[in-house]
N, C-alpha and C positions, 0 to 999 in steps of 0.2 A: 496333724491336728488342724480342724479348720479353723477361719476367724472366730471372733468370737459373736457376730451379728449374722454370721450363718448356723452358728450353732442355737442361739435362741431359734430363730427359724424353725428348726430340724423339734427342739424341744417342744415351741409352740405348735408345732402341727403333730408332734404325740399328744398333748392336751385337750388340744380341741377333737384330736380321733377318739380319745378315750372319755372326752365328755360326750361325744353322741351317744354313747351305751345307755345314758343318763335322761335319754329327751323320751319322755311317754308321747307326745304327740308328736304320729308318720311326718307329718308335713314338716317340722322344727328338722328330728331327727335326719331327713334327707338333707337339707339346707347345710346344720351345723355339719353332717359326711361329704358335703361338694366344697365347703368351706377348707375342709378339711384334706380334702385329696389337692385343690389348689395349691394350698399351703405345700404340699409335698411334694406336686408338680413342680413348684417354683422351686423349688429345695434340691429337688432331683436335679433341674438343669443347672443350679450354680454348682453344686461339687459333680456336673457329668455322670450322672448314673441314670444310664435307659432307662435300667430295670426299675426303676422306681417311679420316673417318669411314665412311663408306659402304666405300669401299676396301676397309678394313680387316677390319670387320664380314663384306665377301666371304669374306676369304683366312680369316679363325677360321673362318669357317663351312664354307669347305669345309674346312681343316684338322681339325677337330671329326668332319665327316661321314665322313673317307677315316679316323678313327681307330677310330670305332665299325664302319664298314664293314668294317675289317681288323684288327678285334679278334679275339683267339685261341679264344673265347669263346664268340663268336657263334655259332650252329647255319648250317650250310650246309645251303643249300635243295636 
């Protein structure tokens, strides 16, 4: 059993994943899933688990990519 301030952690970052299901607005909804994969990142590496790490590091990174890809900002090609 972990601490118990790794385990809020680990609870906090199913929260905040399972409240982006929740965001109508793309731009919110990416933010609160990189929020969210961090949280998991961090979480992965205090109890040592790649697979989670890695996971995570996935889902920010495309969350990250699809935000700057569909930023309002950006010049169209």
């Amino acid at each position: 059993m972990g601490s118990p301030a790794v385990d809020v952690l680990g609870w906090a970052a199913t929260a905040v994943f399972v409240a982006s299901y929740f965001c109508a607005r793309p731009a919110v909804l990416r933010a609160v899933q990189m929020l969210g994969a961090a949280m998991w990142v961090t979480y992965g590496a205090i109890i040592g688990a790649w697979p989670v790490m890695v996971a995570n590091v996935l889902v920010f990174s495309a969350a990250a990519w699809t935000a700057v890809r569909k930023s309002p900002n950006m010049p169209t090609a």
